[in-house]
C-alpha positions, -999 to 999 in steps of 0.1 A, spaced: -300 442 -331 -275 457 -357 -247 437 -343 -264 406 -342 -269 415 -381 -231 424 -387 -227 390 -366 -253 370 -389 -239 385 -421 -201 378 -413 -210 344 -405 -229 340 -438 -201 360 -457 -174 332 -442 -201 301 -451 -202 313 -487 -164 322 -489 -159 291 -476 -180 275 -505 -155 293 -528 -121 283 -514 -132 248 -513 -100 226 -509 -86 249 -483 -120 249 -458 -100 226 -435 -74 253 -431 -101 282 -424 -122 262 -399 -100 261 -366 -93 300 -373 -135 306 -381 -138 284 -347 -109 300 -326 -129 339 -339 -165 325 -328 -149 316 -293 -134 352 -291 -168 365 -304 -189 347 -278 -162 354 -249 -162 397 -257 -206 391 -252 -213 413 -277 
């Protein structure tokens, strides 16, 4: 439960820092995508 929060709140943390950086989403996305592969492959 508590790491599905941490989980839920990083990936709302990143949506809303993404929403800051604006111009430079495009560089963030493939590493936010490459991290949510790791996540899911460690089955937390």
């Amino acid at each position: 439960m508590i790491t599905t929060w941490l989980k839920m709140r990083t990936f709302i943390f990143a949506l809303s820092g993404y929403r800051v950086i604006g111009l430079h989403f495009e560089l963030f996305k493939p590493i936010f995508f490459t991290a949510s592969i790791h996540m899911k492959n460690q089955n937390f």
